[in-house]
BADO-663628 format. One record per residue: residue in one letter; x, y, z of N, C-alpha, C, CB in turn. Coordinates in steps of 0.1 Angstrom, whole numbers, padded with zeros to 4 digits, always signed. Glycine has a CB too. Layout:
<pts>
AXYZXYZXYZXYZ
...
</pts>
This chain:
<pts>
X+0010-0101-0312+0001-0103-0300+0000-0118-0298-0013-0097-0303
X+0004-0123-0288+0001-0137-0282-0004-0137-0270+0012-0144-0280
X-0016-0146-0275-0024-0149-0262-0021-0163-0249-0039-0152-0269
X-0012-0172-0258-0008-0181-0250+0005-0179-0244-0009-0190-0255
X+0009-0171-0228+0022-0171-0222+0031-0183-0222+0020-0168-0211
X+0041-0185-0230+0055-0189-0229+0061-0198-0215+0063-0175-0229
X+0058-0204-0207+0068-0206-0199+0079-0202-0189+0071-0210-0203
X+0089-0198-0205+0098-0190-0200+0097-0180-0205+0109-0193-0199
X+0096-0167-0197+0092-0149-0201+0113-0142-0199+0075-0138-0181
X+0109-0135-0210+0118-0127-0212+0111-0111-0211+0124-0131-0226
X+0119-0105-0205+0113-0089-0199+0126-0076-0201+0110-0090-0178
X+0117-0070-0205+0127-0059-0208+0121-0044-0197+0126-0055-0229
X+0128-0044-0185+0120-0035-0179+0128-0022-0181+0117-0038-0164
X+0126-0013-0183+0133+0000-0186+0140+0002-0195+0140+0002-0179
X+0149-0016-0203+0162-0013-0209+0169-0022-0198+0166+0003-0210
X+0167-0024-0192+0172-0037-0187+0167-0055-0192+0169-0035-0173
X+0173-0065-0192+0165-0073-0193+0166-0086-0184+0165-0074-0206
X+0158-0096-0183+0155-0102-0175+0151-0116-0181+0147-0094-0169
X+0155-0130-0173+0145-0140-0179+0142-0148-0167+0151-0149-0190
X+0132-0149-0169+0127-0165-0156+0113-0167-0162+0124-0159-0133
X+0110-0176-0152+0095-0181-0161+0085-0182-0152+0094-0197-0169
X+0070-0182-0163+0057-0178-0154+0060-0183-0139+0042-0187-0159
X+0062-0194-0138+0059-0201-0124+0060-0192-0115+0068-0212-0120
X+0073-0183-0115+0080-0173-0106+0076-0163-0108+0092-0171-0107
X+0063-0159-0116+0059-0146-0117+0046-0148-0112+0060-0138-0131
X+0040-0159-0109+0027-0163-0107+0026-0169-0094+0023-0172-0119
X+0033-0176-0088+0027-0184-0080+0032-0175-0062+0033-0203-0084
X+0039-0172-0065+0044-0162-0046+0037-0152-0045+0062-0153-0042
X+0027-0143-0058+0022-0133-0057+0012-0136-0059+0025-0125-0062
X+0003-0145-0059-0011-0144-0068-0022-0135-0075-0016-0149-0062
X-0020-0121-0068-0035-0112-0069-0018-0101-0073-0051-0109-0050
X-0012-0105-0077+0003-0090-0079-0003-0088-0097+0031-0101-0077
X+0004-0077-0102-0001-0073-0113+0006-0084-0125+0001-0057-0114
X+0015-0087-0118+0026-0094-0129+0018-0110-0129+0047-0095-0120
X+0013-0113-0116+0006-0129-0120-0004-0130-0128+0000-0136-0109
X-0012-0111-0129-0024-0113-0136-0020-0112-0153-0037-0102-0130
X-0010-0107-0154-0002-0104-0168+0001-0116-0174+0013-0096-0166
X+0007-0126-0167+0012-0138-0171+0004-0148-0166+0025-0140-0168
X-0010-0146-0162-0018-0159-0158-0021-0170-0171-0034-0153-0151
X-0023-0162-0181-0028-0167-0192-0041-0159-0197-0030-0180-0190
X-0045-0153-0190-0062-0151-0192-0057-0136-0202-0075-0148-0173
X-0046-0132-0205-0048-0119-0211-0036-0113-0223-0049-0108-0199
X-0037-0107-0233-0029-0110-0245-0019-0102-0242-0036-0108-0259
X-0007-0104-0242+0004-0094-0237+0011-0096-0251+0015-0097-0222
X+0021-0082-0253+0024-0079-0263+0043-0085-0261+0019-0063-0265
X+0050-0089-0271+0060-0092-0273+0067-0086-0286+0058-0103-0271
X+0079-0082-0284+0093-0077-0291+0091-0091-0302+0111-0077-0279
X+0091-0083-0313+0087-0098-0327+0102-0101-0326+0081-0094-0348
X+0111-0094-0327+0126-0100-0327+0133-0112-0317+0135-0087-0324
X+0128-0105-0307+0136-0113-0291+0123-0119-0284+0145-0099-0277
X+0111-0117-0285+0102-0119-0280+0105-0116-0264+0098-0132-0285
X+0109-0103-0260+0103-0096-0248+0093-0087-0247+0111-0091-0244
X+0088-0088-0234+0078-0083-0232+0084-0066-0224+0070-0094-0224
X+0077-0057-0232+0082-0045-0226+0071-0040-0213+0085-0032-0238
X+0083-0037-0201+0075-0032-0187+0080-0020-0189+0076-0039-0172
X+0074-0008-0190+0073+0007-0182+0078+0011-0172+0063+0011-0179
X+0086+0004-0165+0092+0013-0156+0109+0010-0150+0082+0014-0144
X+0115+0019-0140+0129+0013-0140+0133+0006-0135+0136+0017-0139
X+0141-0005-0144+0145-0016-0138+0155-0018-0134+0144-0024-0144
X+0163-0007-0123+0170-0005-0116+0171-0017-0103+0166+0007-0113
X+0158-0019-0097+0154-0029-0080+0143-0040-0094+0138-0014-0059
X+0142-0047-0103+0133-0054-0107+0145-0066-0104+0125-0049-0122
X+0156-0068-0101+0165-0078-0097+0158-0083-0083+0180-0073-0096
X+0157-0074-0078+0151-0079-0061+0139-0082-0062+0151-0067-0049
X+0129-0074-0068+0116-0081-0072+0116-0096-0077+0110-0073-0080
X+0123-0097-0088+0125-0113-0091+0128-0122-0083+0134-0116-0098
X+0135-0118-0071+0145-0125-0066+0138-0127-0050+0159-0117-0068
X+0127-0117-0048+0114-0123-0040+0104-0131-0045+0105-0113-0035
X+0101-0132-0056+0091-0141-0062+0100-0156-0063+0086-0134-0077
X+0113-0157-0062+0120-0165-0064+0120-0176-0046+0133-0156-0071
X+0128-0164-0042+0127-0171-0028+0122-0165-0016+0138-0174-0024
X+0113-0154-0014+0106-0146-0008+0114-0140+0006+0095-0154-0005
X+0126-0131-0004+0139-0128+0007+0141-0118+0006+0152-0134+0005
X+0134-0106+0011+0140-0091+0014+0156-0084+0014+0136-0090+0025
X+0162-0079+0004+0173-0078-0001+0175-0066+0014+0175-0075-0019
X+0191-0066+0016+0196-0056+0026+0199-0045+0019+0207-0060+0034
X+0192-0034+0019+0196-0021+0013+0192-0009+0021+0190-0020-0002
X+0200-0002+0019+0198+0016+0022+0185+0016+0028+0197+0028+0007
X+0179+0029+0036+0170+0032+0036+0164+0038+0025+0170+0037+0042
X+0169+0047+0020+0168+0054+0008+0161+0046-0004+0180+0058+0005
X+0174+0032-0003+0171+0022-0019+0160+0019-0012+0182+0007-0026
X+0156+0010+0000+0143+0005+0005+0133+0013-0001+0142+0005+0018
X+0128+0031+0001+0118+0037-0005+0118+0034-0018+0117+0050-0003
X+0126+0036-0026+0128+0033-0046+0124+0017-0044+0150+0035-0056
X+0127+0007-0038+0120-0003-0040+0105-0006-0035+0129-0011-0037
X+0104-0001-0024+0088+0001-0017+0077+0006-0031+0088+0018-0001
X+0085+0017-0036+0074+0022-0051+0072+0011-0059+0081+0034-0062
X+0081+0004-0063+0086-0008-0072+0075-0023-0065+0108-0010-0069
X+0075-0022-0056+0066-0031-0047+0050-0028-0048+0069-0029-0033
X+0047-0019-0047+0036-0007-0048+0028-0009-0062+0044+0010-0047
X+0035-0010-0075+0032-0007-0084+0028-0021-0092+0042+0001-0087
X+0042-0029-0088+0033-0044-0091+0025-0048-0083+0040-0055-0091
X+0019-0046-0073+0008-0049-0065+0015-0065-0052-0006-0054-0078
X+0030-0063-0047+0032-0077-0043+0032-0073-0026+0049-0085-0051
X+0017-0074-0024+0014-0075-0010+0024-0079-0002+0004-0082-0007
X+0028-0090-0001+0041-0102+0009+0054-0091+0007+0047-0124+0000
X+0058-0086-0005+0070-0082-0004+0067-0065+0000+0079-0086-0019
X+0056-0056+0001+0054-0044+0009+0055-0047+0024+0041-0037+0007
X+0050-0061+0026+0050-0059+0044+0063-0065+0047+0038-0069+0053
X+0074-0075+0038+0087-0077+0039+0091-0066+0040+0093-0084+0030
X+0095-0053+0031+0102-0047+0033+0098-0033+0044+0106-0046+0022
X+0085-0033+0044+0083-0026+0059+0087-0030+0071+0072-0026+0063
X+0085-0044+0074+0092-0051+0086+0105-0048+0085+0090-0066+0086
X+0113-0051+0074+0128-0047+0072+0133-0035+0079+0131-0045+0059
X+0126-0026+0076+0126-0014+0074+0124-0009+0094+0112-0011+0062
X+0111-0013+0100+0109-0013+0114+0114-0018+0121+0101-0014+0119
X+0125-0036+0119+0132-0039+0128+0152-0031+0127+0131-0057+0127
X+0153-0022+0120+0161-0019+0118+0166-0006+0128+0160-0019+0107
X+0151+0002+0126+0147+0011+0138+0147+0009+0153+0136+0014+0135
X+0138-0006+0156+0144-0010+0169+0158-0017+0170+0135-0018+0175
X+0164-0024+0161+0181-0025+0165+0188-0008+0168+0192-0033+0148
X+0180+0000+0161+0189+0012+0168+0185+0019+0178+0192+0024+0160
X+0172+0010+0187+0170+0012+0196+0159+0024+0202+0182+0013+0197
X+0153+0029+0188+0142+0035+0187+0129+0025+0189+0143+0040+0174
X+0116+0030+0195+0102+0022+0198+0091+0031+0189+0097+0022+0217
X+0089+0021+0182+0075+0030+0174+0066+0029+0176+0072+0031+0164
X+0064+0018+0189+0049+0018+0193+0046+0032+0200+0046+0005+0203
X+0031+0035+0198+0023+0050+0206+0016+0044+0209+0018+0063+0201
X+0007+0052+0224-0004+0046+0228-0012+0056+0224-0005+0042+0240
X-0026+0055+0226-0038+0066+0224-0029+0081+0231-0054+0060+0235
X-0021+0077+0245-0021+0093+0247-0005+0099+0243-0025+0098+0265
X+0000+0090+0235+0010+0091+0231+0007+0104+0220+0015+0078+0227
X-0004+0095+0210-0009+0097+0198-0014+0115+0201-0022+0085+0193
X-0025+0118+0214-0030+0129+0216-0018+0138+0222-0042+0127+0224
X-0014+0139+0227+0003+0144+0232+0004+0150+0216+0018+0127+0239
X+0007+0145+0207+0013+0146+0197+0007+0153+0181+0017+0133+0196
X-0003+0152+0186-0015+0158+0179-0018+0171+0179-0025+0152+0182
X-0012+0178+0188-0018+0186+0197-0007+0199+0191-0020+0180+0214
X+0001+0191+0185+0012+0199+0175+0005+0211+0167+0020+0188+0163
X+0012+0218+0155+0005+0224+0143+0004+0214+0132+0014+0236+0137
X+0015+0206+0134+0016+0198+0122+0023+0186+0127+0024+0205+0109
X+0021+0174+0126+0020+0159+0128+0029+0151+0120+0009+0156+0126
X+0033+0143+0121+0043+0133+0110+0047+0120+0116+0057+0140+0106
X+0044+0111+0116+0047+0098+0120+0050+0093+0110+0037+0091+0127
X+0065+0085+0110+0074+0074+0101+0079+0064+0109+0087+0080+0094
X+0070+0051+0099+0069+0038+0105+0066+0036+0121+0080+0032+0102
X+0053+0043+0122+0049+0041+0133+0040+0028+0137+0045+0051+0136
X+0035+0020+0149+0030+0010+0149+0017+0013+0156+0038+0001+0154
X+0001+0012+0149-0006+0014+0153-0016+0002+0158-0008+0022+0147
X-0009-0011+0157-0018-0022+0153-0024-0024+0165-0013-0034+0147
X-0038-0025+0163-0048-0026+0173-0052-0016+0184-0046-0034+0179
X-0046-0007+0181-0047+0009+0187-0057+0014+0188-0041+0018+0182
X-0070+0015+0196-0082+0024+0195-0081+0037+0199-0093+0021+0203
X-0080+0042+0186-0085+0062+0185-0098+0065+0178-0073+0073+0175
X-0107+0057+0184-0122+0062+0179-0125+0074+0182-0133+0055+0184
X-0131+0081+0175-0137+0097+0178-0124+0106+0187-0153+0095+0191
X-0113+0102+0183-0101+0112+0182-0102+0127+0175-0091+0105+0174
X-0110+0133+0187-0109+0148+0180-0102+0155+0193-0126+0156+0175
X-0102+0173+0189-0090+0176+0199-0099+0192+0197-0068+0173+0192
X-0095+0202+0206-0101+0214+0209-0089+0221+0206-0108+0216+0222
X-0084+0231+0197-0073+0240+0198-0072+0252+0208-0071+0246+0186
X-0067+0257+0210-0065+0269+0220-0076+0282+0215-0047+0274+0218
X-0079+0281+0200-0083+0290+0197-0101+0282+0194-0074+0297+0185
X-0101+0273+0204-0118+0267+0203-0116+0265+0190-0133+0277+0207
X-0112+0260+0180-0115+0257+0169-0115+0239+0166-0106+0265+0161
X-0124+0230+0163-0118+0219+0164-0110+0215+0154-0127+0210+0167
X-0095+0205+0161-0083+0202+0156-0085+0190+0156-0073+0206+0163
X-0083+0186+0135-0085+0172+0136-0073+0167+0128-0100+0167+0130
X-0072+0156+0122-0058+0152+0114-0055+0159+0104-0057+0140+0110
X-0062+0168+0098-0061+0170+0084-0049+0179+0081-0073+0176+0079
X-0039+0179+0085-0024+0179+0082-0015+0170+0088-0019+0190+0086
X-0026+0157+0091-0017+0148+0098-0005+0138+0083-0029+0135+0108
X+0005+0130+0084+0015+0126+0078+0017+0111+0082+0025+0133+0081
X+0013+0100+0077+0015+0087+0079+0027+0084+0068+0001+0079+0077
X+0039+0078+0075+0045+0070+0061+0045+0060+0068+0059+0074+0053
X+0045+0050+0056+0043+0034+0056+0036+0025+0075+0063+0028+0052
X+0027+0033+0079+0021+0028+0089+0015+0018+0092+0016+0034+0092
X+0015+0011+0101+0009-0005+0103+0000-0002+0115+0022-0018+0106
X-0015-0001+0110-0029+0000+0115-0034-0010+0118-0038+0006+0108
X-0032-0022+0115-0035-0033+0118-0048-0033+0128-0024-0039+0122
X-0060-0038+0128-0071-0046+0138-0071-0024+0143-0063-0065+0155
X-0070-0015+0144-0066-0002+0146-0083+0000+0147-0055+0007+0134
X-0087+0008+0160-0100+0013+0157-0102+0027+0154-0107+0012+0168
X-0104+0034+0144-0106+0044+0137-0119+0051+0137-0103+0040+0126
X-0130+0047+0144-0143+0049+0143-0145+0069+0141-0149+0041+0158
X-0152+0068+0136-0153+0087+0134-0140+0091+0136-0162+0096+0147
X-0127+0088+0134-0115+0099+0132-0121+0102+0119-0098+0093+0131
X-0110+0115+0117-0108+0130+0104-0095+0124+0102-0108+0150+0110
X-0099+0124+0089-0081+0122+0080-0084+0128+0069-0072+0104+0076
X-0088+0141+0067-0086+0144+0059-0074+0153+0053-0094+0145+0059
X-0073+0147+0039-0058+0153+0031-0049+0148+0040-0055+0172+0030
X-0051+0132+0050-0038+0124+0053-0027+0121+0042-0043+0110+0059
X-0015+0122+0048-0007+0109+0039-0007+0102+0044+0005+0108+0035
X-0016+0090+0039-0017+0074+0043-0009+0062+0034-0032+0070+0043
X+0000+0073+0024+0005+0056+0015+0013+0049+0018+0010+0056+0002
X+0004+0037+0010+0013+0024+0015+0009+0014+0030+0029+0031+0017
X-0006+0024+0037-0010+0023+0051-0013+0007+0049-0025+0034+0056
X-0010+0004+0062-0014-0011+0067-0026-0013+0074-0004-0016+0077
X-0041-0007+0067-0050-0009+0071-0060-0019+0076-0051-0005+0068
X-0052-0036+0070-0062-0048+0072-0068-0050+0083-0057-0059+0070
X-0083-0050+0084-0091-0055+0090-0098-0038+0106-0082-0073+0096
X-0091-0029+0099-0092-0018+0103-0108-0018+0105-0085-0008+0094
X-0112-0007+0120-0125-0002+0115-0123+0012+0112-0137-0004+0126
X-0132+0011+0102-0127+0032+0094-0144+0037+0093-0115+0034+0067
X-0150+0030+0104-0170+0032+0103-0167+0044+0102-0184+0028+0117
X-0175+0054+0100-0175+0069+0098-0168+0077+0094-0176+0074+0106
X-0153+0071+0088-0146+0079+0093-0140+0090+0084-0138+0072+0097
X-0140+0103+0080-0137+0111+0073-0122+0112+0066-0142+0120+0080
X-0124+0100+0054-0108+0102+0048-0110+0109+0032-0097+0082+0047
X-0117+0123+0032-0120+0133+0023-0105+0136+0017-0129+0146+0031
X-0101+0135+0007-0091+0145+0003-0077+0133+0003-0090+0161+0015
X-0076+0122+0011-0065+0114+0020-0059+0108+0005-0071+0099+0034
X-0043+0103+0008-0039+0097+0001-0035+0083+0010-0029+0106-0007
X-0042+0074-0002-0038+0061+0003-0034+0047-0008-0052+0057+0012
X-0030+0059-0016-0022+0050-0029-0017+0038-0026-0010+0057-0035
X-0013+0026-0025-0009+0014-0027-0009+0008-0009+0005+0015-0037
X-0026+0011+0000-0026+0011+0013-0032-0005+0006-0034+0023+0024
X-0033-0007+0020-0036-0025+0023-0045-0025+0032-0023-0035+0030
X-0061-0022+0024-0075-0021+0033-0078-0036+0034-0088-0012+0025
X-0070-0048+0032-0083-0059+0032-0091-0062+0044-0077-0073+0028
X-0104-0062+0045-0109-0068+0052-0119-0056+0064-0097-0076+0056
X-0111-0042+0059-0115-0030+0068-0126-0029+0065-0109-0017+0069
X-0133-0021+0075-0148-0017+0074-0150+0000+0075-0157-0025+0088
X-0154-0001+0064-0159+0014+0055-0171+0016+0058-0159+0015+0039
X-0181+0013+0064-0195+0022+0064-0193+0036+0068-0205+0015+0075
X-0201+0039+0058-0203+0051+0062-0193+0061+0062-0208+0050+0072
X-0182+0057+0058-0166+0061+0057-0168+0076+0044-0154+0044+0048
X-0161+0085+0047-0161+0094+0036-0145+0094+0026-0164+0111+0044
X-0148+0092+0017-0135+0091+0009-0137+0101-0006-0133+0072+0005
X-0143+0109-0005-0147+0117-0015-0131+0121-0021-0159+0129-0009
X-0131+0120-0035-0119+0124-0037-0104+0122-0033-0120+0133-0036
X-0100+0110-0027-0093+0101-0019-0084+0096-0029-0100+0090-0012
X-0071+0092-0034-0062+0085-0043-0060+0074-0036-0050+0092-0046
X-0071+0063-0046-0068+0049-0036-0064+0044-0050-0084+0039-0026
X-0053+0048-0058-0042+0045-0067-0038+0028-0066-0028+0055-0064
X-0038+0018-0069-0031+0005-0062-0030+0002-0049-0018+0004-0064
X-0044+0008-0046-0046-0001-0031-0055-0011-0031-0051+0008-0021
X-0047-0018-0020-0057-0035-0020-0073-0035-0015-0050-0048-0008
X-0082-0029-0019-0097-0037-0015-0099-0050-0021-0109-0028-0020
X-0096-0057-0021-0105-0070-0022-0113-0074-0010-0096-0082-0026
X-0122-0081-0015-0138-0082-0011-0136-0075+0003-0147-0100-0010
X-0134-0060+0000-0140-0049+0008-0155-0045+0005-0132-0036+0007
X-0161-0045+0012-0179-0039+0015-0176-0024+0011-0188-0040+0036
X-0183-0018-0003-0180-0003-0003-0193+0003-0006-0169+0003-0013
X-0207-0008-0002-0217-0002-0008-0226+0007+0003-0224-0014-0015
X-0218+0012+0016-0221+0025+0024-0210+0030+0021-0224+0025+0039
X-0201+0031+0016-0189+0043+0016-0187+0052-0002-0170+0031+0021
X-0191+0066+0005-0188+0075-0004-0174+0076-0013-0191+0086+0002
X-0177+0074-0026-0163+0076-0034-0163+0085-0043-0158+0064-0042
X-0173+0091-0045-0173+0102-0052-0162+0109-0057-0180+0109-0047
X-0154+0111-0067-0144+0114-0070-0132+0109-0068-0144+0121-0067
X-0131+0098-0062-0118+0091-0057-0110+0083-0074-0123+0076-0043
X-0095+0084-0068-0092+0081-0078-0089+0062-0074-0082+0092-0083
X-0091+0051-0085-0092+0042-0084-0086+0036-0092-0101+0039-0084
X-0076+0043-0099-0069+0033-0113-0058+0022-0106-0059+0044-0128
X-0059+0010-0110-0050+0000-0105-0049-0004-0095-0039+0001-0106
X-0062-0003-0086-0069-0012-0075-0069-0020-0076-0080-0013-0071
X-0069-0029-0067-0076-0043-0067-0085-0045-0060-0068-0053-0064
X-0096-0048-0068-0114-0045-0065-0120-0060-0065-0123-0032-0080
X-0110-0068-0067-0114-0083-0070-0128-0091-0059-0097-0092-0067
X-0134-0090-0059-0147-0096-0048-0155-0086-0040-0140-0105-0036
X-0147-0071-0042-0150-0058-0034-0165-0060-0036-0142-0041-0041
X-0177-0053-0026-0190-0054-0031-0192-0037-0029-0201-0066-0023
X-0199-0033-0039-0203-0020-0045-0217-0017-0050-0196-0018-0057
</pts>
């Protein structure tokens, strides 16, 4: 057990191994899980033989992760490899390199000439479906406050089979929408308003709330798994049952 980090870190992620030093694991990510690992403030365990440090998971894409912390350069890959690395992004917590490779990811879509922007009646047009699914769509600054819908059978129709992947909500007004049992991971929620808004049941595993406003927000039972709240206000928003492991809650008030 050593409490004082090395300089230079040797890593063994999966069975792969790795060397570069703090600087590069610390300074392009600051609030990433790997800066808080190697800040100094916490005792990480090391291989007595080789003195590596073993990481849990596969180190298949941990070349590209290095290699953003290095020069903050979104590698060209697959769509496919992009999702396996998006997890890999997700898990260390490296905010800059989720919205790198999201952007990657949505200017590739308009070179083929696809538009992912929707407007409000784009959104209602579309809603009005059985079942809903938007991939990499652009919502930023989009007001769908009190977005509810009447079904044919008078029943009211709200998102709760709606499908977000990797969506960018940005400044997005959300006031009283229903999301419940959304897939929101990975959502681009900063500075969102979500006042009222019913995300009961939602998955929003490794989403990017900074700055959104939760009053009064229902999140009962929600997987906010490695999602960013920092100094998010959560002391009107129900969490009752939500799952919270590997948040970042850093300034959050509660």
């Amino acid at each position: 057990m050593l409490s004082d980090t090395p300089p230079i870190v040797r890593l063994n992620v999966g069975g792969k191994k790795f060397c570069t030093t703090v600087d590069t694991l610390t300074q392009r990510e600051p609030d990433s899980m790997l800066a808080a690992m190697f800040s100094g403030r916490h005792t990480i365990n090391q291989d007595s033989e080789e003195g590596y440090v073993c990481v849990d998971r596969d180190g298949k894409h941990f070349r590209h992760v290095l290699n953003w912390l290095r020069d903050g350069v979104v590698p060209k890959l697959k769509d496919s490899e992009y999702s396996e690395l998006l997890r890999e992004a997700e898990y260390y917590q490296l905010l800059g390199f989720i919205e790198g490779i999201n952007a990657a990811l949505n200017k590739r879509k308009e070179d083929d000439g696809f538009s992912n922007e929707l407007t409000r009646t784009d959104i209602i047009k579309c809603i009005q479906s059985e079942r809903v699914r938007f991939r990499g769509v652009n919502l930023c600054g989009l007001d769908l406050s009190k977005l509810t819908f009447t079904a044919q059978n008078s029943r009211m129709l709200t998102l709760r089979v709606l499908s977000f992947i990797m969506p960018f909500c940005e400044n997005a007004c959300l006031i009283d929408c229903s999301f419940c049992g959304a897939e929101l991971r990975s959502a681009h929620l900063q500075t969102a308003d979500l006042t009222n808004c019913n995300l009961e049941g939602a998955n929003l595993e490794g989403a990017n709330l900074k700055g959104a406003k939760l009053t009064n927000a229902n999140l009962k039972g929600a997987n906010l798994q490695r999602a960013y709240l920092r100094d998010v206000d959560l002391r009107a928003t129900d969490l009752e049952g939500a799952k919270l492991d590997g948040a970042n809650l850093l300034g959050a008030i509660r």
